[in-house]
Backbone bond lengths (Angstrom), bond angles and torsions (degrees), N, CA, C in turn:
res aa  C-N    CA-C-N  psi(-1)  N-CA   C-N-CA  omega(-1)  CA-C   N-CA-C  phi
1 X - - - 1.459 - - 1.524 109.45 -
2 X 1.488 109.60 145.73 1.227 103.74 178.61 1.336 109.63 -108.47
3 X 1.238 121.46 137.21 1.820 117.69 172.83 1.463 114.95 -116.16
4 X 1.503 92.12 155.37 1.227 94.04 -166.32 1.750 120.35 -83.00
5 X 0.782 124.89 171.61 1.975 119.77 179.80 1.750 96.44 -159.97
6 X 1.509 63.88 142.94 1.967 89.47 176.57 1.547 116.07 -35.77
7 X 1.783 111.30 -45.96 1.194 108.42 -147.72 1.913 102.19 -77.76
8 X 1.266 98.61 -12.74 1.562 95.77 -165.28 1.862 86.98 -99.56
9 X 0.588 121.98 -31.97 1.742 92.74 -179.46 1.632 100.50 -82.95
10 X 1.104 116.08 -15.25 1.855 99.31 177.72 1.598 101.43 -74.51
11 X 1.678 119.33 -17.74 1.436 125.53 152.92 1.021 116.40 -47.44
12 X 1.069 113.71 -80.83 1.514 124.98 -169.84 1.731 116.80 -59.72
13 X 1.217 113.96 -27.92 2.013 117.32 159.93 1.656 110.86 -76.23
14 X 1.570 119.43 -11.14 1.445 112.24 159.94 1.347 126.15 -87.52
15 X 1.658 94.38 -29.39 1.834 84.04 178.88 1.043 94.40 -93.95
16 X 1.169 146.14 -80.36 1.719 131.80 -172.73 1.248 104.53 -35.55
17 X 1.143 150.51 -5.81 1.706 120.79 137.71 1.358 139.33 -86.85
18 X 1.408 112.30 -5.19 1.062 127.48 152.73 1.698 122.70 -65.32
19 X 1.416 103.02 -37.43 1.433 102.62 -175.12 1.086 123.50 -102.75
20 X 1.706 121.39 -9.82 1.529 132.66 140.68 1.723 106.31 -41.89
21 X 1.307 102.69 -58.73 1.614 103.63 -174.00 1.223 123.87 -40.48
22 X 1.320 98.35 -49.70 1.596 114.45 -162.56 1.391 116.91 -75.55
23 X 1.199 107.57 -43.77 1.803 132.24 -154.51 1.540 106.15 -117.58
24 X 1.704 102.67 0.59 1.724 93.24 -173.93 1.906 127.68 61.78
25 X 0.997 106.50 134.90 1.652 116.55 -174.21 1.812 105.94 -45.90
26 X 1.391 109.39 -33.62 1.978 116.56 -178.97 0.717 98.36 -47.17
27 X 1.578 125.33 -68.96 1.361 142.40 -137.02 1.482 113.74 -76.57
28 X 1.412 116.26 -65.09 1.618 134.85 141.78 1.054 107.32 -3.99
29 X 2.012 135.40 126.31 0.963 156.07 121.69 1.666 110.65 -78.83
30 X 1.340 88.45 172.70 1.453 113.63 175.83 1.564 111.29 -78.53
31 X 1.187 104.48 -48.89 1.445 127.76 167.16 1.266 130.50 -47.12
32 X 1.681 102.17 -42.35 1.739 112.21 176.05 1.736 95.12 -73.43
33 X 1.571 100.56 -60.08 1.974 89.86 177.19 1.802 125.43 -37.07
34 X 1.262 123.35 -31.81 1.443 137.20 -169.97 1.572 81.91 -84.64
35 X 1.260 115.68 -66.34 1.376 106.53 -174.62 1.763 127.24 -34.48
36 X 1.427 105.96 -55.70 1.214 108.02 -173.73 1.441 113.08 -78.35
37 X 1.227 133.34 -23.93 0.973 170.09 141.58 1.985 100.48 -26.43
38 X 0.813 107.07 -32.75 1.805 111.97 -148.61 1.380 113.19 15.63
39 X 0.994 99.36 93.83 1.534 113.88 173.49 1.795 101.60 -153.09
40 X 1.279 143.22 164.35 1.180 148.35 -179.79 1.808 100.62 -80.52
41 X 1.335 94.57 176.49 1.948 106.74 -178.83 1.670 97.67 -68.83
42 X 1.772 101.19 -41.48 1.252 89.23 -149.56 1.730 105.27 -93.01
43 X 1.416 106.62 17.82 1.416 107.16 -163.36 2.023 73.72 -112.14
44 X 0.856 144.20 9.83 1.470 154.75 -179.29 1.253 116.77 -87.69
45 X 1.918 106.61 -57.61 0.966 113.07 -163.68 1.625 111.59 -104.42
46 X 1.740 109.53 16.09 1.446 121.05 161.02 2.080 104.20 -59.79
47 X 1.213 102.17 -58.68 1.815 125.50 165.06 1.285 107.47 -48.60
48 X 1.032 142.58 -106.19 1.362 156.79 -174.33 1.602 120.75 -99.41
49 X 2.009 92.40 116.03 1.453 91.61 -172.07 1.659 140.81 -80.45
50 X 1.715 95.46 5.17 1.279 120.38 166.40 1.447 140.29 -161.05
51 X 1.007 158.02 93.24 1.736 119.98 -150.65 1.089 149.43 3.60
52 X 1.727 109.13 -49.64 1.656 121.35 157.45 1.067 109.78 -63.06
53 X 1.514 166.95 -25.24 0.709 145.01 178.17 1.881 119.74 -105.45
54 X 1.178 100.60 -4.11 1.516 115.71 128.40 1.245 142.81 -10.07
55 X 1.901 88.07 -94.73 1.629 128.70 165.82 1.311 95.93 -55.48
56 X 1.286 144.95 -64.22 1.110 123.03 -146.99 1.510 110.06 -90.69
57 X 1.003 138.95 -16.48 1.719 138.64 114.80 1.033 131.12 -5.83
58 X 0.870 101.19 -63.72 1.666 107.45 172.12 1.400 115.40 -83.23
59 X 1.443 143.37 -12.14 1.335 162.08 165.05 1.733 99.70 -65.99
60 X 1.134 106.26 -65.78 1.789 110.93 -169.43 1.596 97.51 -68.19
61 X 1.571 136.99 -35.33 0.967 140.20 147.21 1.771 139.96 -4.90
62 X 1.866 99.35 -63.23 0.877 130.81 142.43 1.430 126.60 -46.33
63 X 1.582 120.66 -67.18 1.059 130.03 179.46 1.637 129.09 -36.63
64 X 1.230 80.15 -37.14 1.827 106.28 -176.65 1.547 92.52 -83.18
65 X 0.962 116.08 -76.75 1.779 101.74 -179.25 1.587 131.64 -31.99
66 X 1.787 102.83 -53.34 1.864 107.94 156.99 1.933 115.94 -44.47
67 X 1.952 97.56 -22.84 1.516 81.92 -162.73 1.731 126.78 49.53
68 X 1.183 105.12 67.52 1.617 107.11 -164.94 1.356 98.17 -93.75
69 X 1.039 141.79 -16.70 1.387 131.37 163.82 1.285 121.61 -80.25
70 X 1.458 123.08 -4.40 1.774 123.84 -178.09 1.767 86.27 -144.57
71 X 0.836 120.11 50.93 1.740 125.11 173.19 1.717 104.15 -33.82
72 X 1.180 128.03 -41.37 1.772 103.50 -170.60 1.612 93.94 -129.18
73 X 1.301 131.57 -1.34 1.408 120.83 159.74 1.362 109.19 125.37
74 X 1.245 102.10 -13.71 1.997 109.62 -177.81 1.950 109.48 176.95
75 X 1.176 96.74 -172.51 1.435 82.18 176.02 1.491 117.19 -97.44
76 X 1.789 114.95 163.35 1.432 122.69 164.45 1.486 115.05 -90.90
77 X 1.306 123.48 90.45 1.265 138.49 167.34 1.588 122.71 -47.34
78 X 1.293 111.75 -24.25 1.537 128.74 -168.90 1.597 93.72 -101.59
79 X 1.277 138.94 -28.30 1.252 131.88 -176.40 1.603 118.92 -74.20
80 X 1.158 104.23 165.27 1.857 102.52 165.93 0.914 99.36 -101.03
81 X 1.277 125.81 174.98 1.887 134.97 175.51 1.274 110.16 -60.08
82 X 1.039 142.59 -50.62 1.325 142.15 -167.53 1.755 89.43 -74.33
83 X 1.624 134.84 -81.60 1.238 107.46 -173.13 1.436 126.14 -38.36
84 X 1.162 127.53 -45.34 1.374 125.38 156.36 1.573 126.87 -20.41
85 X 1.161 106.82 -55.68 1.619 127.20 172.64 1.184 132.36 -63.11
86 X 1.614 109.29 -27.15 1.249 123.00 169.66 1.861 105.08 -83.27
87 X 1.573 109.67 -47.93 1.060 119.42 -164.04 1.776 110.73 -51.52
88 X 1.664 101.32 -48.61 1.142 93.93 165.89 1.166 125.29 -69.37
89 X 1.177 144.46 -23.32 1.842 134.47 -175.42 1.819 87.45 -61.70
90 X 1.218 112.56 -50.54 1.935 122.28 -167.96 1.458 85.62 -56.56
91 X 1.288 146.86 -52.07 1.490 139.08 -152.41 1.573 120.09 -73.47
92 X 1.494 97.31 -27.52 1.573 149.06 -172.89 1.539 122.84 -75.37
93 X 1.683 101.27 -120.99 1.285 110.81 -172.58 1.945 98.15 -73.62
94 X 0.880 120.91 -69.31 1.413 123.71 159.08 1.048 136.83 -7.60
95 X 1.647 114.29 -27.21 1.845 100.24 -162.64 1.749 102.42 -96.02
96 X 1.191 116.20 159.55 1.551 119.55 -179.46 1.551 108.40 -54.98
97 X 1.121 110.77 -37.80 1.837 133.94 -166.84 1.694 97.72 -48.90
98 X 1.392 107.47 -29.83 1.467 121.47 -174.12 1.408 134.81 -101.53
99 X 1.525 120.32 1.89 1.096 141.02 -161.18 1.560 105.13 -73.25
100 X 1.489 109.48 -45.52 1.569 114.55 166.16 1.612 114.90 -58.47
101 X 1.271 113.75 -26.07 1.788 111.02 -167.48 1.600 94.88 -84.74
102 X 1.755 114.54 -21.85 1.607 120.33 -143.53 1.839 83.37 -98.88
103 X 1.577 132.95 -27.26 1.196 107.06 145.51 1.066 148.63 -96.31
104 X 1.513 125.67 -5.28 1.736 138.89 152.39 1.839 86.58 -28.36
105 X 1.457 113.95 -70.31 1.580 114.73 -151.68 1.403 116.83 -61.51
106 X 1.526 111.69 -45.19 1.369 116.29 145.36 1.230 140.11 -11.09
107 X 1.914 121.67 -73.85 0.903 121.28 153.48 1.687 128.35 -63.23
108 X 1.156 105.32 -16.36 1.577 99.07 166.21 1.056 124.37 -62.00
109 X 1.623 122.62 -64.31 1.300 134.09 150.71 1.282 111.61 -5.45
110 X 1.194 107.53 -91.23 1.428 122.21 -179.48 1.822 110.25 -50.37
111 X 0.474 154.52 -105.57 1.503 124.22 -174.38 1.289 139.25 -10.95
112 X 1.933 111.32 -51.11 1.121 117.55 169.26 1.616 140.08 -100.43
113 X 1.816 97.57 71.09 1.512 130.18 -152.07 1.468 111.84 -136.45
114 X 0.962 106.40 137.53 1.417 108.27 -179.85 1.637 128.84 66.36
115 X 1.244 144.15 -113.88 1.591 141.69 168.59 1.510 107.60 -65.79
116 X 1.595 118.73 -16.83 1.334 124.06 -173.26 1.436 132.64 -90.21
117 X 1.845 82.66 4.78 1.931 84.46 -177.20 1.346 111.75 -98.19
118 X 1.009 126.87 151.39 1.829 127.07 -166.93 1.120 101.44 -84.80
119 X 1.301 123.02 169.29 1.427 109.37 175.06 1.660 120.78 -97.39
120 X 1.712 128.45 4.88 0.992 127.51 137.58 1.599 132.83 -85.43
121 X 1.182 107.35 27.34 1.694 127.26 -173.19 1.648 111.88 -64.84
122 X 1.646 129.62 -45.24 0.941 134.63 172.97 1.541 99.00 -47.94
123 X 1.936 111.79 -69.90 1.548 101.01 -155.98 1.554 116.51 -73.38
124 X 1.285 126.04 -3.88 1.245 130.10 168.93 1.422 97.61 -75.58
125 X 1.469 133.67 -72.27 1.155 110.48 -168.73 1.458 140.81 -71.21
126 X 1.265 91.42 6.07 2.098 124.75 167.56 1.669 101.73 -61.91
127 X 1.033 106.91 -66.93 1.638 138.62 -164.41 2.061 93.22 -68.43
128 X 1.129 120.43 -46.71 1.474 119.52 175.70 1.298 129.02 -87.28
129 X 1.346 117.93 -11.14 1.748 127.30 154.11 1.175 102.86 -108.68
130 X 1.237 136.63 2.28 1.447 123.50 -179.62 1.686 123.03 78.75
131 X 1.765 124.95 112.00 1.044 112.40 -149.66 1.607 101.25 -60.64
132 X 0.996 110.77 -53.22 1.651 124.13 164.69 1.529 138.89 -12.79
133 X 1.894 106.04 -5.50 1.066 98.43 -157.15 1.309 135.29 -74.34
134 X 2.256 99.61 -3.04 1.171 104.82 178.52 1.265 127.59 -93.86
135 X 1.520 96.87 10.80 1.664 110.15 -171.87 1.221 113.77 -49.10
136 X 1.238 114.86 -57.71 1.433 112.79 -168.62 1.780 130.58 -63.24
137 X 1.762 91.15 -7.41 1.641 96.88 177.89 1.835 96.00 -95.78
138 X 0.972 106.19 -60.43 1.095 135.97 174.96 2.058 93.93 -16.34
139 X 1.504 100.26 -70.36 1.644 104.04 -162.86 1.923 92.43 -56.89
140 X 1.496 109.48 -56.48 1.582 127.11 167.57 1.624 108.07 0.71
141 X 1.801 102.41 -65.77 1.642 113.97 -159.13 1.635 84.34 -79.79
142 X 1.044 129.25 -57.35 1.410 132.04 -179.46 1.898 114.45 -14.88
143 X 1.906 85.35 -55.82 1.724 88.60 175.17 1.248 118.91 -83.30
144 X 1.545 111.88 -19.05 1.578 109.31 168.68 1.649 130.79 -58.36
145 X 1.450 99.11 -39.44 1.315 116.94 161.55 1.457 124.16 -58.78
146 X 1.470 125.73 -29.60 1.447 129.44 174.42 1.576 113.09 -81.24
147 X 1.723 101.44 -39.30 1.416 107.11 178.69 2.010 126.52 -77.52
148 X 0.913 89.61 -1.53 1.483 125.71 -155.70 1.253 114.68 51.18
149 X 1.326 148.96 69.95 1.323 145.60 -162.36 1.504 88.36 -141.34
150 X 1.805 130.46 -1.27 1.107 122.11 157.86 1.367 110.43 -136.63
151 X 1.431 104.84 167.44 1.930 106.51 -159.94 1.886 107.07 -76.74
152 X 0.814 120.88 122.70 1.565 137.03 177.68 1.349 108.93 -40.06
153 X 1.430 133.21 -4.94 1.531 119.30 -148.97 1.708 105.28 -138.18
154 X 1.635 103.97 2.92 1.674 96.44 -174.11 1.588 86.00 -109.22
155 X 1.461 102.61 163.89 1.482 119.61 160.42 1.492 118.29 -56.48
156 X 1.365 130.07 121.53 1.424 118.32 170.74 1.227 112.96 -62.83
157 X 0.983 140.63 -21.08 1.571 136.45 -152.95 1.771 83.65 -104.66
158 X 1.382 136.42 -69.65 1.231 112.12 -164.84 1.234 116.64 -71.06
159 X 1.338 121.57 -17.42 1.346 112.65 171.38 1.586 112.90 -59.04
160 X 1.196 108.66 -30.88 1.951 107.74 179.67 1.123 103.58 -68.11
161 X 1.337 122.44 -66.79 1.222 120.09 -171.14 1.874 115.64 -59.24
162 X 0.952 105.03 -9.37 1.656 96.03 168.92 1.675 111.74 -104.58
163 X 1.583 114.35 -11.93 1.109 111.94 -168.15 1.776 103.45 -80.67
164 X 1.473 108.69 -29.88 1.608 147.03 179.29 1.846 110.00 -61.55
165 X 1.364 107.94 -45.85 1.323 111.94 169.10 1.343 132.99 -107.94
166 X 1.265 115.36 -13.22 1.674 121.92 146.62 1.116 117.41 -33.90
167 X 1.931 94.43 -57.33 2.144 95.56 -174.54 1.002 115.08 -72.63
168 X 1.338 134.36 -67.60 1.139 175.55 -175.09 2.025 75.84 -23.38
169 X 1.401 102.38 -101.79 2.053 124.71 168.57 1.621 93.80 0.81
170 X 1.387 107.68 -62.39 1.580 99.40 -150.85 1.919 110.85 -99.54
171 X 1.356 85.64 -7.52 2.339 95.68 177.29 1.685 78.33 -79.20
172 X 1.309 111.25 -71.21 2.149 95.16 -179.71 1.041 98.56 -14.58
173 X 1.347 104.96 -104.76 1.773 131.99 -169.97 1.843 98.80 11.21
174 X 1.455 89.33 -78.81 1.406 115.79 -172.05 1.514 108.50 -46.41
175 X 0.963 132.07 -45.67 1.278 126.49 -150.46 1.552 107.25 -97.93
176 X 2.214 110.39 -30.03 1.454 88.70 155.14 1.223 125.43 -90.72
177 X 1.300 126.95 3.86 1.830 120.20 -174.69 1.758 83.60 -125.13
178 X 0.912 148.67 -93.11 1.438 117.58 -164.25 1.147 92.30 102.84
179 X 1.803 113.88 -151.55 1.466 123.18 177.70 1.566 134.40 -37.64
180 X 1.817 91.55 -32.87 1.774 74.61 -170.64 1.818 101.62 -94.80
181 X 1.119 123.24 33.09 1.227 92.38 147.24 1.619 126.12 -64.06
182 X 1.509 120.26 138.72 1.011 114.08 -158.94 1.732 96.60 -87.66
183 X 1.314 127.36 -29.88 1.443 122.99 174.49 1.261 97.63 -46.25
184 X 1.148 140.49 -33.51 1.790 116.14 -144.82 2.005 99.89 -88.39
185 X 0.830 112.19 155.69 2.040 122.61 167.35 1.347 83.72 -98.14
186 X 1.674 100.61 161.19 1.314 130.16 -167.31 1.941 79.24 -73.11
187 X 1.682 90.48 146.94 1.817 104.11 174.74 1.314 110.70 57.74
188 X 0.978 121.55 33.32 1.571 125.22 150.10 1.359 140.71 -107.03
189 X 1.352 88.70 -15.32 1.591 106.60 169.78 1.417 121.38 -63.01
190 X 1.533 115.07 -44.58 1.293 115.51 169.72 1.599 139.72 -52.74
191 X 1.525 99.88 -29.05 1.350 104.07 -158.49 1.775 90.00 -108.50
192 X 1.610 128.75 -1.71 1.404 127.62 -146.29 2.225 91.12 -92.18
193 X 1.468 121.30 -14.52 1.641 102.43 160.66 1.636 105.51 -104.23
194 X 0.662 125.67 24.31 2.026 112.57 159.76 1.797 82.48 -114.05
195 X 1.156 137.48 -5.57 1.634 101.83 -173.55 1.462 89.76 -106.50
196 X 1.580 135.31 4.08 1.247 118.04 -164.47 2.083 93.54 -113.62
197 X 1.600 98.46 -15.78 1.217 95.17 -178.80 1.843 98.21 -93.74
198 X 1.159 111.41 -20.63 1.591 110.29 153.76 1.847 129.78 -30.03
199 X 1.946 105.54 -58.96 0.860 118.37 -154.46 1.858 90.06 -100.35
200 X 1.204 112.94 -19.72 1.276 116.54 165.97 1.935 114.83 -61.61
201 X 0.877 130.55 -48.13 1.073 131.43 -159.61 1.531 100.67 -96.84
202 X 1.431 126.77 -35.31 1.218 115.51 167.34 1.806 121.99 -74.14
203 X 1.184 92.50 22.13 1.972 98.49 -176.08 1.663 71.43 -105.27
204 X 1.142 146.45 -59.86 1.343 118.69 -122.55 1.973 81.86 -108.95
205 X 1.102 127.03 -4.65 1.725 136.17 -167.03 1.632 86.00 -50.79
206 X 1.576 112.32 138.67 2.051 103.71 155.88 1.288 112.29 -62.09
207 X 1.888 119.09 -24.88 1.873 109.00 -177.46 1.624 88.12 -150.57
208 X 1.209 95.79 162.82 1.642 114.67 -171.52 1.123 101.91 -150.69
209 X 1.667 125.61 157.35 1.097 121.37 151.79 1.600 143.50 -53.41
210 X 0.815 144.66 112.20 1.574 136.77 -168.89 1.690 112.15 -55.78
């Protein structure tokens, strides 16, 4: 009998995230993971009973590393709600520290879209980023709204969750196509998520400049 041990599946969640990363979820077999891995299919699928459940291993993996439920480690007492809100997306989807997690998700996404999503796909991937993940913007606008540093009249909760996938949608975008988008002019790429989290935060501001 073969048993399983810690040290080889914390193997096998490093190279299969490396090679999700690299090569995208399409490309990726089960086989290439066992492969690199050296271990057999079936000594693979003692660990993980299919790719998706793999991916989504290695997703909650991630998750825990972003720490998306305690994004900067405690609270900002000196902030208003809305800086708060921004601060975390910057602590978050934003920071360089994350650029490797911001394409793992990418290619996840992108694979698991369209005819390819299972039909328990939502609550697995609830359960592997944590249903919670908008809490922390979410509570954020909550204090913005008391402090007035956010507008009184939107939903906190959808405002997170759209403020959460705006960035999140377009730092992807960015990070697998990069230059050749053909919309972008040379030097625009750099400055195009602080100007979108710019125009983001002044939609939801109680006053802005005109």
């Amino acid at each position: 009998m073969i048993y399983q041990t810690p040290e080889t599946r914390e193997r096998i969640l490093s190279v299969a995230r490396e090679l999700f990363t690299e090569r995208g979820l399409f490309d990726t077999q089960m086989k290439d993971v066992a492969a690199a891995v050296a271990i057999s299919r079936t000594s693979l699928y003692r660990y993980f009973q299919d790719k998706q459940d793999l991916a989504m291993a290695i997703l909650e993996r991630l998750a825990e590393e972003m720490d998306l439920l305690n994004p900067d480690g405690g609270e900002r007492t000196d902030q208003t709600g809305l800086e708060r809100a921004i601060h975390i997306l910057r602590a978050t989807w934003l920071s360089p520290r994350y650029t490797r997690h911001m394409k793992y998700m990418a290619e996840f996404d992108a694979f698991y879209s369209g005819s390819r999503v299972p039909s328990d796909f939502r609550e697995r991937v609830a359960n592997a980023l944590h249903q919670g993940q908008a809490e922390p913007l979410t509570e954020s606008i909550l204090d913005g709204i008391a402090d007035g540093s956010v507008r009184p009249d939107i939903d906190p909760h959808l405002a997170a969750v759209t403020l959460l996938n705006a960035i999140r949608g377009l730092q992807q975008r960015l990070i697998l196509r990069g230059n050749t988008l053909v919309e972008l002019k040379e030097g625009e790429l750099e400055g195009m998520m602080e100007e979108t989290l710019s125009y983001l935060s002044r939609g939801i501001a109680a006053t802005h400049p005109t």
